[in-house]
N, C-alpha and C positions, 0 to 999 in steps of 0.2 A: 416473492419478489426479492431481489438480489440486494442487498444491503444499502449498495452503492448509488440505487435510484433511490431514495427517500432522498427530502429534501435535509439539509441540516445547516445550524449557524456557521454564520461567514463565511457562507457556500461562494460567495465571489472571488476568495483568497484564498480559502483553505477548502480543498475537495475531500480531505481524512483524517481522523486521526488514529492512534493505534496504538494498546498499549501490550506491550512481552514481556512476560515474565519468564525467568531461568529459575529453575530447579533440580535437584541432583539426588539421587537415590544413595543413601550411607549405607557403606562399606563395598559400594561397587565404584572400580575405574571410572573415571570420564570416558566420555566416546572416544575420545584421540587417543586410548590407549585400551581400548576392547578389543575382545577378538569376537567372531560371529556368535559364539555361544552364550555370551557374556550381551549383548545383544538383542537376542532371541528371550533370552530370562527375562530382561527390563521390559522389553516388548510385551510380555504376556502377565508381567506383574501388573503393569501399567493399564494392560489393555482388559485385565479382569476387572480393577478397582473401576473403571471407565463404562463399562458394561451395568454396574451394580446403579449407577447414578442416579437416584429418581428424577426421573424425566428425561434423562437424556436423549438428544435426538442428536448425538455426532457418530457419524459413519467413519469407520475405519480405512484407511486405503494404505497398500505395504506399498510402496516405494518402487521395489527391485520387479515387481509382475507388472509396472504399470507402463507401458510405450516412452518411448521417449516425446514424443509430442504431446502426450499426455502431463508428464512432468515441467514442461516448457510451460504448458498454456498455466499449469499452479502457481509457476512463478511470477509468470505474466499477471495474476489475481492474487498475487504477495501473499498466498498460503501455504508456500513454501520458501525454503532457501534453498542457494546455488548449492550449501552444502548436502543438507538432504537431499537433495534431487540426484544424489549421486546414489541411491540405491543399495546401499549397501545392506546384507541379509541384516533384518533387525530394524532398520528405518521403517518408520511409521509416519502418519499423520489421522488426524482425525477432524472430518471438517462437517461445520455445522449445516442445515438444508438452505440458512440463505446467503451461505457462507464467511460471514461475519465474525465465527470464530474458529480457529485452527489449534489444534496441541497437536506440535510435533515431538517424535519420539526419537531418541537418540541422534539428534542432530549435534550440535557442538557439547549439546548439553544434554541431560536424561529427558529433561520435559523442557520443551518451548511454549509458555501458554499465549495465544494472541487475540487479542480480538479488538476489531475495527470498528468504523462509525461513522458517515457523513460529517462534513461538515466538522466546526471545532467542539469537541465532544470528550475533553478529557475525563471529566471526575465522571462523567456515565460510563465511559469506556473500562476507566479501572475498575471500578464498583461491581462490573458484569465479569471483568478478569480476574478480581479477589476473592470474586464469589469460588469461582471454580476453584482457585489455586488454596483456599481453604478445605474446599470436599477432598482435594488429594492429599495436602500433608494432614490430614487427619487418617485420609487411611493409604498411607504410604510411610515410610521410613526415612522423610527428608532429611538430607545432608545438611546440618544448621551447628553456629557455632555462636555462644553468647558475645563473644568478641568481634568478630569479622560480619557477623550475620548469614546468610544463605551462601553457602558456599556453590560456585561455579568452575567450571574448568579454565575461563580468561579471569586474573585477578581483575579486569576491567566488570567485570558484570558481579563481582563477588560482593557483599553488602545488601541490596534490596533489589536485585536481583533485575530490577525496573529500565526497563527504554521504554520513556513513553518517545512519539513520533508525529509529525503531522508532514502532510506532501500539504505543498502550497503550489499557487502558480501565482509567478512574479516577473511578468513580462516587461511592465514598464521598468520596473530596477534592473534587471538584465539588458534593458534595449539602451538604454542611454550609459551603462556601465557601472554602474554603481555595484554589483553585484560582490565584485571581489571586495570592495571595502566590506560588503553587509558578513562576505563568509568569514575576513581575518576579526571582525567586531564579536559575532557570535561564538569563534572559536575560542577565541580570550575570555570569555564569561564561559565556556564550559559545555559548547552544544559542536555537535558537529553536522554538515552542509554534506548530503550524496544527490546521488540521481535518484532515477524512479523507480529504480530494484535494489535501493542500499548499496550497500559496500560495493567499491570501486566500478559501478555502474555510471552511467554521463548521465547527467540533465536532458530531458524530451519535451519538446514542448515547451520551455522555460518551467518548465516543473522540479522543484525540489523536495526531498524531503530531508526533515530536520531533527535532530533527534539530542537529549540528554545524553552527556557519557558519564558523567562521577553518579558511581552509585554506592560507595562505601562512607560513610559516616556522615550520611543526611538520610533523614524521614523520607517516607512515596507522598507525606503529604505534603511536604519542603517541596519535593523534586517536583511536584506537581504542580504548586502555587508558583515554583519562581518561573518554569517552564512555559504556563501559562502568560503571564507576565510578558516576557521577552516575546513570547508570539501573537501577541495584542500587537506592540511594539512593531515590529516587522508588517502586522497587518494594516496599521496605524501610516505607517511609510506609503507601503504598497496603492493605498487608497487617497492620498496626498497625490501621490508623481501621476497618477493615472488622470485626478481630479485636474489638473496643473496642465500633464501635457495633451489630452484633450483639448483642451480651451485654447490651445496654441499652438495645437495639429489637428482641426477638427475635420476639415478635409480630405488630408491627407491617411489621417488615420481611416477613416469611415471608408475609403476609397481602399484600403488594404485591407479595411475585414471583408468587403464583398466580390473584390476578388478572388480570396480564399473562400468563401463560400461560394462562388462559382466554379471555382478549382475543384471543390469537392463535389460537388453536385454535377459536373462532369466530363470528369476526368477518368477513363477506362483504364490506367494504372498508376500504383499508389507506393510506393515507396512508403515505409512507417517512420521514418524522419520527417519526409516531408509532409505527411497527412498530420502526424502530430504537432507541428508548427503551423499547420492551416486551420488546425482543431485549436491552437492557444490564440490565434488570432480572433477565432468565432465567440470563445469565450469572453475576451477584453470586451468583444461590443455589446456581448451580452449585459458581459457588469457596469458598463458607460451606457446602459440605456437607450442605445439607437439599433441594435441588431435584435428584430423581429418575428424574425425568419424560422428562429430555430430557439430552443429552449436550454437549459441547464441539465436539465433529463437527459434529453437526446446526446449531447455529448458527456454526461459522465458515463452513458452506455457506451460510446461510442471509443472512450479512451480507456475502457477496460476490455476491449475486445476486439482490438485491431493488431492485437500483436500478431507475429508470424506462426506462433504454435496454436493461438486460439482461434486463428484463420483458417490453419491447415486442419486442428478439429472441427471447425465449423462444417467445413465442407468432408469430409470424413476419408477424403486422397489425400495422398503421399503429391505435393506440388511443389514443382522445379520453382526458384523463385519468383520468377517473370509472373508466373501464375499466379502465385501467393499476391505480387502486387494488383494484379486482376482481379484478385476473389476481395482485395482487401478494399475497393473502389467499388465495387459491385454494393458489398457490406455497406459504405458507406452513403453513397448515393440511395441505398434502400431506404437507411434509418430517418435521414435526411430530406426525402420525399414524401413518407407518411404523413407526418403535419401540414405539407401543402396538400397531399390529398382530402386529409379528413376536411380541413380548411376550404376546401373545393365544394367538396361534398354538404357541407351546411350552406354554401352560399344559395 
């Protein structure tokens, strides 16, 4: 089963968290300054230590052999970045069977270690990513300096090497406006506000994700507690304005989740703007207690695999868009229907 369907805490706020680590192989170039040979080396240093691991079950996939819709849909499942996806000889990733955890190879950095989690899941999340990133710099030659700490190729990432992350969905601070005060508050304390594929990607859905930037001269277990901390905080809001405006748009709200739920349920084309704002509105009624219909499951499947690349893999054609918003409605009215069938089927 895929990561993302377990249930996890604060699954009403917070749908992930996610922690990466950077590391760098000494005495070789950064990426931004290899050539394909230089590359190919790291690649097969990396990917021999990665092989030896007992137990490991993470598969390899090169980058450059792989379709481009195939690269699309990885991103689309944050198991890659925009930058790897660009395939160049030497790019690697290796991702785990329920895809949970990703080390990519040669992307900004030597090693990108990541791994994900339901729900607010920091100290489990790092604990499963230190684990690994201990079996490598033991048997690998990591680039580390007693001053600076783990060296990277952005002086941003250089110190402990650490983004931790979580995507939240914060519909009601978004809908009444508060949003931009919440981004200029969090950036002042040290965090920064993207969409829902990072860096300069838009918010979907009223979905963000949030992440630490100061990683040089603080502990991962500083970075961790204070990180935590501030996204209690933010969840702490989140579940006030929702409580508040509820009670004084009960109507109105209720009457806007189940017409997106009727939107989805059938509607034979789907635009992925607009299905994912139909999808954050199913969700609010989920977390306010009156939407029945459909579950937490159903849509975190649902918002992992409506993008336009895991669509077009889905159905295994090359589709013009119009089609793509067809197959992406189809998808969803499937997922969406199941629960009233089984629900049928017992009555």
């Amino acid at each position: 089963m895929s990561w993302y369907l377990e249930a996890g805490n604060d699954s009403d706020i917070v749908l992930s968290s996610r922690i990466r680590l950077a590391r760098n192989l000494k005495g070789i170039p950064f990426p931004n300054r290899m050539n394909d040979e230089n590359r190919k080396k790291v690649l097969e240093q990396i990917s021999d230590v990665m092989l030896k691991r007992p137990g490991n079950d993470l598969m390899r996939m090169d980058i450059a052999s792989l379709p481009e819709t195939d690269r699309r849909a990885l991103i689309e499942k944050h198991l890659i970045s925009e930058e790897l996806a660009k395939g160049q000889e030497g790019q690697s990733v290796f991702i785990s069977k329920d895809e949970n955890v990703s080390v990519m190879v040669n992307e900004e950095d030597h090693l990108r270690i990541q791994v994900m989690a339901p729900g607010f899941a920091l100290e489990n999340t790092y604990k499963q990513a230190e684990e690994l990133a201990i079996y490598l710099e033991k048997a690998l030659p990591i680039a580390f300096s007693e001053k600076y700490g783990f060296l990277t190729a952005y002086p941003s990432n250089t110190g402990t090497g650490l983004r931790a992350s979580v995507m939240v969905h914060l519909p009601v601070v978004t809908s009444i406006g508060k949003m931009s005060n919440l981004i200029d508050s969090l950036s002042k304390a040290g965090y920064t506000v993207r969409g829902v594929y990072g860096e300069k990607s838009k918010p979907a859905g009223n979905i963000y994700q949030i992440s630490n930037t100061i990683t040089l001269g603080i502990s991962e277990s500083k970075t961790l507690s204070n990180f935590a901390k501030m996204i209690n905080e933010v969840i702490a809001l989140e579940r006030k304005l929702r409580k508040d405006y509820y009670e004084k748009n009960k109507d109105r709200l209720e009457d806007k989740v189940y017409r997106s739920l009727g939107e989805l349920t059938y509607a034979r084309m789907l635009p992925a703007g607009e299905a994912m704002n139909r999808l954050s509105d199913l969700r609010l009624g989920v977390a306010c207690g009156f939407m029945k219909d459909v579950d937490e499951r159903q849509l975190m499947l649902l918002l992992n695999t409506i993008g336009d690349a895991s669509v077009q893999k889905r159905c295994g054609d090359v589709l013009l868009p119009k089609d793509i918003d067809i197959k992406r409605a189809e998808l969803v009215r499937e997922v969406l229907l199941k629960k009233e069938e089984k629900k049928n089927e017992n009555e």
